[in-house]
RODO-2510 file (C-alpha; in nm, 4 decimals, decimal comma):
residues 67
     n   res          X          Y          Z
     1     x     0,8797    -0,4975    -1,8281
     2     x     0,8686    -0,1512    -1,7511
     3     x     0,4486    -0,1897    -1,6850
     4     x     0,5524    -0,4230    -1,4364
     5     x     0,8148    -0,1676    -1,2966
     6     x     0,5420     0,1068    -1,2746
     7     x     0,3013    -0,1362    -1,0787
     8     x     0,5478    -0,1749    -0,8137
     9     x     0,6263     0,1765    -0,7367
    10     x     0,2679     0,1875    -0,7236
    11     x     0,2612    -0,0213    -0,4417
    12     x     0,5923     0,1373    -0,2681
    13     x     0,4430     0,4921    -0,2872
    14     x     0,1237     0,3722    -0,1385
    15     x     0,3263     0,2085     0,1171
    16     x     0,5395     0,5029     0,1628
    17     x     0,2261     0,7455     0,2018
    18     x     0,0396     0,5662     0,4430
    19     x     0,3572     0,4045     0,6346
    20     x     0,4450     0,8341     0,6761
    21     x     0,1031     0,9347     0,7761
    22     x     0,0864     0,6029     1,0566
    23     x     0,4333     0,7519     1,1734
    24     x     0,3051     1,0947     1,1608
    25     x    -0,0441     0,9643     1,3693
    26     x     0,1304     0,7581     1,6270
    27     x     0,4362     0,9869     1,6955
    28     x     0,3538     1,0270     2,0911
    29     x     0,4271     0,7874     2,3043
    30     x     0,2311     0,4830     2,2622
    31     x     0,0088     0,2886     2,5245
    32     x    -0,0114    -0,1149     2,4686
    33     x    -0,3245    -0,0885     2,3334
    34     x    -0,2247     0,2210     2,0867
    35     x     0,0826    -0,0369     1,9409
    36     x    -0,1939    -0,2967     1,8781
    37     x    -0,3682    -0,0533     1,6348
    38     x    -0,0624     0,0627     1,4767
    39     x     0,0196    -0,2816     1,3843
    40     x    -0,3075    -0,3189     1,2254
    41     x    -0,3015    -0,0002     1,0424
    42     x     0,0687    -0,1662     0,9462
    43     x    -0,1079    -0,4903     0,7959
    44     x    -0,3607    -0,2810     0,6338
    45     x    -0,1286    -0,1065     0,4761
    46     x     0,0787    -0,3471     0,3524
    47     x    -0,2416    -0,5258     0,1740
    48     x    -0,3325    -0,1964     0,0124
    49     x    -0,0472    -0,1760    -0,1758
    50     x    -0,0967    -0,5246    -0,2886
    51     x    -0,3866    -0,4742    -0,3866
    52     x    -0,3161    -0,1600    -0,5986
    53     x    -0,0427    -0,3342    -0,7276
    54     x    -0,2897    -0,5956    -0,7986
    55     x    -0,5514    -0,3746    -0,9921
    56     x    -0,2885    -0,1837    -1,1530
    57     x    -0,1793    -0,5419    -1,3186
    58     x    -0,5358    -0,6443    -1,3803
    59     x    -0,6589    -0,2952    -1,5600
    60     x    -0,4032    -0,3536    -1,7816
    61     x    -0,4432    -0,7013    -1,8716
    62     x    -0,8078    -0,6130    -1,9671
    63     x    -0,8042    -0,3530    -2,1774
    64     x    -0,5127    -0,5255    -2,3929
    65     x    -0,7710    -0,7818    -2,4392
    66     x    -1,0427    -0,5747    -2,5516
    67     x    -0,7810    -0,4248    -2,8171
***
């Protein structure tokens, strides 16, 4: 249970991190094409953290079975 709580933070502090430095990037005002990227860096994002969350989960579940 508390592997599985560690795992998510994971994935919100990833989310947090990049979602900040995206802000921090794209702070001026925006052209269309400029809020097209965002939202990609904003999808990219998102699937990082899943993934991390994802490895995080899987790392673990191997090396209890090689014990």
């Amino acid at each position: 249970m508390i592997e599985g709580i560690k795992n998510v933070l994971l994935g919100i502090v990833v989310f947090v991190v990049g979602f900040s430095i995206i802000i921090f990037l794209t702070d001026s005002d925006l052209e269309a094409e400029l809020t097209y990227y965002a939202a990609i860096a904003y999808a990219l994002l998102y699937l990082a953290s899943v993934i991390s969350v994802c490895t995080a989960v899987l790392l673990k579940k191997m090396t209890q079975l090689k014990k």
